[in-house]
C-alpha positions as CSV (number, residue, x, y, z in Angstrom):
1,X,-25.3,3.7,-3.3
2,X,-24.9,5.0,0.1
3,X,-25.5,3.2,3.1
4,X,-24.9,3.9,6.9
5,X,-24.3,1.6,9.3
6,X,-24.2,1.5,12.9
7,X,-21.8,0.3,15.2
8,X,-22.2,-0.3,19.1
9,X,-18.7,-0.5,20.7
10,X,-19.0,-2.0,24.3
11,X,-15.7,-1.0,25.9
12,X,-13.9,1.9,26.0
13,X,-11.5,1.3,23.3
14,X,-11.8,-2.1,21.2
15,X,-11.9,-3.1,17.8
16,X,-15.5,-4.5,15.8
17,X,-15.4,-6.3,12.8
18,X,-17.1,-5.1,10.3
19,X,-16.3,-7.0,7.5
20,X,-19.8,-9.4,6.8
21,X,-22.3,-5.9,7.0
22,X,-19.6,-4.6,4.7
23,X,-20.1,-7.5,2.4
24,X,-23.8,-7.3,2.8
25,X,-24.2,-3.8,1.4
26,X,-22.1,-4.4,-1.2
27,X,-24.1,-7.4,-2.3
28,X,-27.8,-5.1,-1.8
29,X,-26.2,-2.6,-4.1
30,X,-26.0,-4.7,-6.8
31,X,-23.0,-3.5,-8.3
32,X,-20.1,-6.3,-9.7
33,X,-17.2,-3.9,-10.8
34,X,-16.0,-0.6,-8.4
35,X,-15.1,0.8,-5.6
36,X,-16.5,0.8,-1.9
37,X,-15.4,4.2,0.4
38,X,-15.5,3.5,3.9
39,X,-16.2,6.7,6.2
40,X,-15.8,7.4,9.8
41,X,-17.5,10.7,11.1
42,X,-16.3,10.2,14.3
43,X,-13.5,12.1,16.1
44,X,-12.7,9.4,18.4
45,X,-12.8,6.5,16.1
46,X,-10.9,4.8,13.4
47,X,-10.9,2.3,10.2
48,X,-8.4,-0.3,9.4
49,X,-7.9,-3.7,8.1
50,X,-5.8,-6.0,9.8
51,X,-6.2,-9.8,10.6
52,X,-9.0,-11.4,12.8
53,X,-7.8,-15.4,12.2
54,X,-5.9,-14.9,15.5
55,X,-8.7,-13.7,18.2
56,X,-6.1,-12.0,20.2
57,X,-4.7,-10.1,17.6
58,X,-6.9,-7.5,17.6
59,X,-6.6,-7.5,21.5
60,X,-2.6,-6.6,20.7
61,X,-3.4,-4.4,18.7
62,X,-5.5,-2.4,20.8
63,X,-3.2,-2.3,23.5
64,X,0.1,-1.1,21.6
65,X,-2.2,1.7,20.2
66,X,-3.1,2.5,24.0
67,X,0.4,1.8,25.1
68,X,1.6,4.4,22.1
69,X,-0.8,7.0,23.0
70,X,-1.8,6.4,26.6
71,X,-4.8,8.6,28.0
72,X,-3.3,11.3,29.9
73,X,-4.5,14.2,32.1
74,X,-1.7,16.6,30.3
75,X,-2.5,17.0,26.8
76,X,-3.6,21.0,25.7
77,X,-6.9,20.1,24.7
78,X,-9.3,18.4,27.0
79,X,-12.2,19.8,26.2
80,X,-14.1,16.9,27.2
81,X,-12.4,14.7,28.9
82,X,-8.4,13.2,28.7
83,X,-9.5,9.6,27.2
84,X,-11.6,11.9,24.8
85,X,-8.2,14.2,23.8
86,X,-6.3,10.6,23.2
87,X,-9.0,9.4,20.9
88,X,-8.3,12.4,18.4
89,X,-4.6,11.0,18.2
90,X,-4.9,8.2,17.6
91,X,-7.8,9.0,14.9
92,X,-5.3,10.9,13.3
93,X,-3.2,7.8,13.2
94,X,-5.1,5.2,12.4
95,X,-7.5,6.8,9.5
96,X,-10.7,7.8,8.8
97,X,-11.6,6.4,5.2
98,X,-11.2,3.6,3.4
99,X,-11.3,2.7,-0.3
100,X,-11.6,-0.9,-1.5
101,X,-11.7,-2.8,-4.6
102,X,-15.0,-4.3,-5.8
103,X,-14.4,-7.1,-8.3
104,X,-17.1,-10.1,-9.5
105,X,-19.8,-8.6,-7.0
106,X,-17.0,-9.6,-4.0
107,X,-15.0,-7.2,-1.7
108,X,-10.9,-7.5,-2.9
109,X,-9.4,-8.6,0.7
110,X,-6.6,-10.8,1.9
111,X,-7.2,-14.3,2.9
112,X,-6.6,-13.1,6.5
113,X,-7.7,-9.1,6.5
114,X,-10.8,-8.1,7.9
115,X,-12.6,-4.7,8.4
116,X,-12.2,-3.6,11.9
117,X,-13.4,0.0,13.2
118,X,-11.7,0.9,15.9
119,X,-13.1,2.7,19.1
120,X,-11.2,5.2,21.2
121,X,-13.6,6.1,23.7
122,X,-16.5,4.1,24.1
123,X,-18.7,2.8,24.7
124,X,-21.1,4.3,22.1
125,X,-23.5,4.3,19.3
126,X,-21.1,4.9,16.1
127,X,-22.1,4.9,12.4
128,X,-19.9,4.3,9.2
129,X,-20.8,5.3,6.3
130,X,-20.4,3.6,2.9
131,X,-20.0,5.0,-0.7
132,X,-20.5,2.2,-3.1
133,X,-19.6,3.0,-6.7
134,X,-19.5,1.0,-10.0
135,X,-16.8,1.5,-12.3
C-alpha cells in the first residue's frame, strides 16, 4: 500500500508528530506482519523518532539543531534564500526515510518514541509518503 500524507508546519522550523496518522494507515492497509517506509520528498525537511512524553523536548531539540546549523547569509548556495540553504543541512543530517517494524497489525516503537517530521523552513504544506509492505 502506498499512502501520502500531508503535513502543515506552522512555524519556520518545528517538529509535528506524526505518529497516530502513521498508525492509522497502517491499520487501513490491513497488513499484520512487515515493514512501513517512511519518505520525505522534501529538501528542507526531515524524519526522526525521538520522545514526545516531555512537551519541551521536541522544543530542545529544535533549537540545538538551529543552534548546530544556524541560518546564515554566508553559505555558497542560496539559491533561494539563507534559511532555505540551512534547511538542506540539516536534511542531510537528520534523514529522509524511515523503515519500521510492523508486528500483530501494531507499529514496533518504544514506550516513549514518537514519529516527528521535522521542518526547516516553514511554514508550508509538506507531504510524507508511506510504503506499507507485508512480509
Amino acid at each position: 500500500m502506498f499512502k501520502e500524507m500531508k503535513v502543515n508546519t506552522e512555524k519556520s522550523e518545528c517538529l509535528v508528530n506524526i505518529t497516530e496518522e502513521v498508525r492509522r494507515a497502517i491499520a487501513e492497509s490491513g497488513v499484520k506482519e512487515g515493514i512501513c517506509v517512511i519518505f520525505v520528498p522534501h529538501t528542507t525537511a526531515a524524519i526522526t523518532i525521538n520522545s514526545c512524553l516531555d512537551s519541551m523536548t521536541p522544543e530542545d531539540i529544535v533549537a540545538e539543531v538551529h543552534r548546530l546549523v544556524p541560518t546564515r547569509v554566508d553559505f555558497k548556495h542560496i539559491y533561494d534564500t539563507p534559511a532555505d540553504a540551512a534547511g538542506h543541512i540539516k536534511s542531510v543530517l537528520i534523514g529522509n526515510n524511515l523503515s519500521l517494524i510492523i508486528k500483530d497489525g501494531q507499529l514496533v516503537l518504544g514506550g516513549s518514541q514518537s514519529i516527528l517530521f521535522f521542518e526547516f523552513d516553514g511554514p508550508r504544506k509538506r507531504i510524507v509518503q508511506l510504503r506499507i509492505m507485508k512480509d
